[in-house]
C-alpha positions in Angstrom: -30.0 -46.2 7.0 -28.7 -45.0 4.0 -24.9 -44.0 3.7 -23.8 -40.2 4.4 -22.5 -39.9 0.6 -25.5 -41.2 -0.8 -27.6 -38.6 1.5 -25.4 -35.8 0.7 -26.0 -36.9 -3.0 -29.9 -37.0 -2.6 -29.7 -33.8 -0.9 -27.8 -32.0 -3.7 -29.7 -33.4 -6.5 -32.7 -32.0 -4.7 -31.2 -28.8 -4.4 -30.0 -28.4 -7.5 -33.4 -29.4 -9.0 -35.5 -26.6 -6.7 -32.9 -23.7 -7.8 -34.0 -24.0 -11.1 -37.9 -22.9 -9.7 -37.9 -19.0 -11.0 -39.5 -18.5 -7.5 -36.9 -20.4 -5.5 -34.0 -18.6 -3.2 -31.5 -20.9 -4.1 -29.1 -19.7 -1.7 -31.6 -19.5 0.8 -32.6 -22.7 0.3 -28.9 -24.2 0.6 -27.9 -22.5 3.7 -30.9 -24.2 5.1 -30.4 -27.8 4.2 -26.8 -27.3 5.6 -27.7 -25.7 9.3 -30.7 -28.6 9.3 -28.1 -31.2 8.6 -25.3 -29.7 10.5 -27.4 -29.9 13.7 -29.4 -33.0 13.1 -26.3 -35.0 11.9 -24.5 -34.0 15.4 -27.5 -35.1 17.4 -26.5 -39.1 18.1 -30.0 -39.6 20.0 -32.8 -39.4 17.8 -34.0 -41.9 15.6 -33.9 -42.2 12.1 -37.3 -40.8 11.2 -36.6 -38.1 13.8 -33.9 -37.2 12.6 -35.5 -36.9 8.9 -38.5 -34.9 10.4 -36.2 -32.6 12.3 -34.1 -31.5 9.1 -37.5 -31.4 6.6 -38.6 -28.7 9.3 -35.9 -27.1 10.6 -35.0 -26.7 6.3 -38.4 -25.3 6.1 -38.5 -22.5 8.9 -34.9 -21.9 7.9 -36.2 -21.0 4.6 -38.7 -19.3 5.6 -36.9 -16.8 8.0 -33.9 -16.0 5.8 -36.0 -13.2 4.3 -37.0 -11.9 8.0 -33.3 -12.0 9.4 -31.4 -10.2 5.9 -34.2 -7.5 6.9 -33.6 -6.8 10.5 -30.0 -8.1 11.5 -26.4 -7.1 10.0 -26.4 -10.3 8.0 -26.9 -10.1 4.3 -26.1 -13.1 2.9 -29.2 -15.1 2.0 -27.4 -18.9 2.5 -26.0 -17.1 6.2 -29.4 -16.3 6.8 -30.9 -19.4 5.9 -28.0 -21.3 8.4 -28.5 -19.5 11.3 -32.4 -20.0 11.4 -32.5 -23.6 10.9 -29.9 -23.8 13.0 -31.8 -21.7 15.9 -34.9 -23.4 15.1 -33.9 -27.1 15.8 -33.6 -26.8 19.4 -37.3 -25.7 19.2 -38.3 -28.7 17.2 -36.8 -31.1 19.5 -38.5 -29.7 22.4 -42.1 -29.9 20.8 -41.3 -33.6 19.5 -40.3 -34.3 23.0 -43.3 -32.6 24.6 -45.8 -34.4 21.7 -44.0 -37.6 22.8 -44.5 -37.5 26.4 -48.3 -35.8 26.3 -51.4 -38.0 25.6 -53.7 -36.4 22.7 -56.3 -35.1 25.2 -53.4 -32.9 27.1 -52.6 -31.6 23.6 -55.7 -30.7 22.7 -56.2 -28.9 26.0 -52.5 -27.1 25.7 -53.1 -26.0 22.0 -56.6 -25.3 21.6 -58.0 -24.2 24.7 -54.9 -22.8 26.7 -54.8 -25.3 29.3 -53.1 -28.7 30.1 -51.0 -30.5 33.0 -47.9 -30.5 31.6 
């Protein structure tokens, strides 16, 4: 596993990169990477790949919701925003990946597709 400072570089450079995208809420974008890694670097029980999976998505949805929560809540700041909905969204992820862990592909199917399911 690589070392924290060489993540945290990574992560920066990849930031940086994306907020020069004329399309991309830099701030937004930010404050999403750090509720993702906040939460998933406090988490000592998930694996590595986990781990990686749960801060691409959690950085994703945060993203995703910052415009959502500046609309309808008394926060205004677009890297707030982003935070508090990857950091809200995690505990959702980790129960899905728990629940797609445990579940055979058959009780999935049934669950998602057709409402139904033992689990």
């Amino acid at each position: 596993m690589a070392e924290p400072t060489t993540t945290a570089a990574a992560t920066a450079i990849t930031i940086s990169a994306a907020s020069f995208l004329p399309f991309v809420n830099g701030n937004a974008l930010l404050g999403a990477v750090f509720g993702a890694a906040l939460f998933a670097t406090t988490k000592k029980d998930l694996k590595p790949l986990q781990r990686l999976m749960t801060m691409v998505i959690a950085t994703g949805i945060g993203y995703l919701l910052t415009p959502e929560i500046t609309a309808r809540s008394f926060v205004n700041n677009d890297a707030t925003a982003g935070m508090i909905a990857a950091i809200f969204s995690l505990p959702i992820i980790l129960k899905v990946m728990v629940w797609v862990d445990q579940s055979n592909l058959s009780d999935i199917i049934n669950k998602i597709f057709r409402g139904g399911g033992t689990s």
